[in-house]
N, C-alpha and C positions, 0 to 999 in steps of 0.2 A: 038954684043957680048952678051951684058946681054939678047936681046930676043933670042939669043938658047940658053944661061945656064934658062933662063925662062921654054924654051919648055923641056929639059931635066930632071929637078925636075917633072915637070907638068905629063911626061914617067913614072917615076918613081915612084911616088904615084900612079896612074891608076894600074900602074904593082903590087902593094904590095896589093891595094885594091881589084886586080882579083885575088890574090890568096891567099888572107883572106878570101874571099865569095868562093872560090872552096872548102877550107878547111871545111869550114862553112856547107859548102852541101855535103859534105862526111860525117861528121858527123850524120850531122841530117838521111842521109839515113843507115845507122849502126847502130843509134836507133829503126829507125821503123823496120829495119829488124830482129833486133833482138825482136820487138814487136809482130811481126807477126810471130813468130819461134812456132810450134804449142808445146802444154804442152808436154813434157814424161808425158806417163801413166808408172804407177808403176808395173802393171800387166803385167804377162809372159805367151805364150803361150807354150803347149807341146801337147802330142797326149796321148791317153791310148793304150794299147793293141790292141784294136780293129778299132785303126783310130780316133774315137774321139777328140774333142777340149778338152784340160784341159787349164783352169785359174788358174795363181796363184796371191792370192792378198796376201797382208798385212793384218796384224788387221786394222791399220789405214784406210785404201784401203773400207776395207769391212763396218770401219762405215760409209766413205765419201758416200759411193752408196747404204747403207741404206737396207744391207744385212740383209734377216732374214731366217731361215733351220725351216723345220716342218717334221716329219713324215708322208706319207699319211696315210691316212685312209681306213683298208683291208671291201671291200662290197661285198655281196653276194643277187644278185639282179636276177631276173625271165628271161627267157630269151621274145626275144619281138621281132616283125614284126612291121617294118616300114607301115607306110601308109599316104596316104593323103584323106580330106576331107572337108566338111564343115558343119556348123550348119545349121539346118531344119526350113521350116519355117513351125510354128504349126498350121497352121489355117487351111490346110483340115483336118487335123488328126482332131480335136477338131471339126469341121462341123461332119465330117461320128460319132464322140463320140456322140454328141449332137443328131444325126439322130438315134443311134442306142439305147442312153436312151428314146430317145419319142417314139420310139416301144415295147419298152420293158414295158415302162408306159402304152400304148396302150392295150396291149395284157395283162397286168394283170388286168385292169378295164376291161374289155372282158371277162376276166374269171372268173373274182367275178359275174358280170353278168349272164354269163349261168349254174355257179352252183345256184347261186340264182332263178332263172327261174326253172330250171330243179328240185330245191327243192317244189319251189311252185307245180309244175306239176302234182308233187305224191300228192300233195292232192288234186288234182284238184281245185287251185286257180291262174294255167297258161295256156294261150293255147298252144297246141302241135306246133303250128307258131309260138309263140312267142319265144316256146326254141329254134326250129328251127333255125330264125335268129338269135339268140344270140348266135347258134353254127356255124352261117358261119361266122357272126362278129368276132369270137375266132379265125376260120381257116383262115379269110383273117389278123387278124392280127398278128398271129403266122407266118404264110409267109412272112408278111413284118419284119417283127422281125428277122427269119433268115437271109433274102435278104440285112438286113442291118449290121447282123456280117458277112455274106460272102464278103461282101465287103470290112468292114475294114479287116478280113484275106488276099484278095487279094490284098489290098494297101499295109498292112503294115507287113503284116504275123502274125502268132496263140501269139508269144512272145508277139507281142503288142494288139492283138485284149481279148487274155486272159489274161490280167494285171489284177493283186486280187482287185485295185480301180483304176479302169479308168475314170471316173471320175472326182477322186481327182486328177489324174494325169493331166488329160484335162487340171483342172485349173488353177495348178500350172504352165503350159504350157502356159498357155493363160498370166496370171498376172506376166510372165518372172523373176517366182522363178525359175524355172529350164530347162534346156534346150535339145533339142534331136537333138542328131550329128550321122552323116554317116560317116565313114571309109571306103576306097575303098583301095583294094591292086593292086600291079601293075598286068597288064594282064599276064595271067600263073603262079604267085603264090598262094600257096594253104596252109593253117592251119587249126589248130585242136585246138576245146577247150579253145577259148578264154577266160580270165580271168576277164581283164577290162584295159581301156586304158589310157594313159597319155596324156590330148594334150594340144599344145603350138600355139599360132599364130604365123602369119606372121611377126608380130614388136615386141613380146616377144618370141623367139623360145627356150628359157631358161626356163621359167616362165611356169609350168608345172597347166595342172588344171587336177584333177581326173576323171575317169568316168565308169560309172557304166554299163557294157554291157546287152544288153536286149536280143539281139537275129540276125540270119540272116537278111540282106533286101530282099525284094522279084526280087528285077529286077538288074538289071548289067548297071551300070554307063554306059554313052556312052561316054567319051572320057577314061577313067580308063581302061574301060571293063576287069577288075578283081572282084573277089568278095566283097564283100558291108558288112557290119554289122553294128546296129543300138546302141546308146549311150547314155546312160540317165547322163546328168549332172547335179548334185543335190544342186550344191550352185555357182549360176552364177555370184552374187553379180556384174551385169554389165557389163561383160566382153567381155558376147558374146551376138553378133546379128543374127539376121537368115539371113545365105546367105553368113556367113564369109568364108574366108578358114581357115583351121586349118593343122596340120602337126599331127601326130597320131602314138604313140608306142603303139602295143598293144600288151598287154602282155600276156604269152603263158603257158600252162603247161610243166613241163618239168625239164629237170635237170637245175639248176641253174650256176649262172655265176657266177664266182668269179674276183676278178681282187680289183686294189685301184682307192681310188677318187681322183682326184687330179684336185687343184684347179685353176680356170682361170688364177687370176695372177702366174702361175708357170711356163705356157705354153709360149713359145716363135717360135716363124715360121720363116723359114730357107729355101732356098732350095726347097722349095716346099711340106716340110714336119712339123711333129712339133715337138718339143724338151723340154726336163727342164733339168735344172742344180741338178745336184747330189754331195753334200759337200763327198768329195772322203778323206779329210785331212784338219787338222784347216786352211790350207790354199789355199786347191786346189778346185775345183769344175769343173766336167765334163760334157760337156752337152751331155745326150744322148737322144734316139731318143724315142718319144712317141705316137705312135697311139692312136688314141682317137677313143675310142670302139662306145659310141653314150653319148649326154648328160645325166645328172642325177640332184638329189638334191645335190646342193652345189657345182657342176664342173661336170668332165668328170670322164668316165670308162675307164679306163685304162686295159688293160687283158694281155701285153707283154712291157718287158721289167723292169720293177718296181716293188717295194715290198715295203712290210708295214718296212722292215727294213730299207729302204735309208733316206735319209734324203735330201727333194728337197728344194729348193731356192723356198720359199712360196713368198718374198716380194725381187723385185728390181731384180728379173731375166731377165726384158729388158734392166734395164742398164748394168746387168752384160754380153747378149751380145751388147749391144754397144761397152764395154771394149774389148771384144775379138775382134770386127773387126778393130776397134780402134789402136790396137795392132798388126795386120795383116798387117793393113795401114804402120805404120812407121817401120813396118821390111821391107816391100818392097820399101820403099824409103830409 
């Protein structure tokens, strides 16, 4: 008798203590579920007119995500041909420079020479051999004199064989003050009156360095096989090596472009396209769509869709679309 009123109690508590510990773990899981329950965002989505996404935030909303509205800025920029290219390297140019001042020093001691002779002559204190040779010494090194601007015309063409100090150019070439860069456009396009170009390398395609146009190249790229033009860049402070690639706007005569700058942080990609937020209302902001014309100083050219009167999402336009998909997400669930 007493060992099953024993086993009975002994039932009994087993029983109370599996379903303290069941209650136990219901709780604790209605905690964590409710830990994991993701935030409401505060932001509402809607459309414009045209399809677009509109955001609506709060004041609050907009300080959390560290909103900031700028005006773009209206530019009126040249218009410009793409190209590609690379920096030159100066040491034949500067060899045929160097070959064609020592004929030119050649041929003017030659000619101080056989005036000198040819003066003596007339009073008979030269022999008529002596002027003689000092007039074939003039003509063989007047030959070689040309032979060695024909050549630099033929390497580099008349723009660079006639520089007003070539020189001075050589050397600043040689001691990599300045640098000379080739432009090659793609095969079958054609321009008129180039201005001077803008170019950017490969690891800074942002980072713009000025350049100063000289003239045609004489020969046609073989993998380009477009036309070539030559580039004097006058403050290389290091940047560039010979044999670099570069990327090349070169800029054109012409009726100019107009369009706003707008700045990298404003841009956001989407879709395969790219966009910025336009403050539409203290509280809504639409994102529409932004072609980006080619780079510039300070952002991009913008030339459709935007004006200097909108007011874009300068600062926190990736969080503001975070928010919107954000938003998309928990309407679909």
């Amino acid at each position: 008798m007493k060992k099953a009123l024993v086993f009975v109690i002994v039932c009994i508590g087993l029983g109370a203590g599996l379903i303290l510990a069941f209650r136990q773990m219901s709780q604790e899981r209605k905690t964590e579920a409710a830990g994991e329950a993701p935030v409401q965002s505060s932001s509402q989505i809607g459309t414009t007119a045209e399809g677009n996404p509109v955001v609506t935030l709060d004041a609050e909303a907009q300080k959390r995500l560290s909103l900031r509205m700028a005006a773009p800025t209206a530019v009126t920029v040249a218009p410009e041909a793409r190209a590609y290219g690379r920096v030159l390297d100066p040491a034949p140019l500067i060899a045929q420079v160097l070959d064609l001042a020592a004929a030119r020093a050649a041929l003017e001691a030659s000619s101080r020479e056989w005036r000198r002779l040819k003066s003596l002559a007339e009073t008979q204190n030269a022999s008529a051999r002596a002027v003689e040779a000092a007039e074939a010494a003039l003509t063989r090194d007047r030959i070689s004199c040309e032979g060695a601007q024909l050549k630099l015309v033929s390497a580099w063409g008349r723009s660079v064989a006639e520089h007003p100090d070539l020189p001075s150019a050589a050397k600043a070439l040689a001691n990599a003050e300045t640098a000379l860069v080739r432009l090659d456009l793609p095969a079958g396009e054609r321009i008129d009156a180039p201005q001077g170009a803008r170019l950017s390398t490969l690891a800074a395609p942002e980072d713009f360095i000025e350049a100063e146009y000289i003239g045609p190249a004489v020969d046609v790229d073989a993998q380009a096989q477009g036309a070539g033009f030559l580039f004097l860049v006058k403050s290389v402070e290091g940047r560039l090596r010979p044999g670099q690639a570069l990327i090349g706007r070169i800029e054109l005569a012409g009726q100019p472009v107009q369009g706003v700058l707008v700045p990298p942080a404003a841009i956001v990609r989407a879709l395969g396209s790219t966009w910025v937020y336009v403050q539409s209302g203290p509280t809504t902001f639409a994102r529409r769509k932004a072609p980006l014309e080619r780079p510039i100083t300070g952002g991009w050219l913008v030339t459709l869709g935007l004006t200097a009167g909108d007011r874009l999402v300068v600062s926190g336009a990736q969080m503001l679309l975070s928010e919107e998909l954000k938003s998309r997400i928990q309407v679909m669930e």
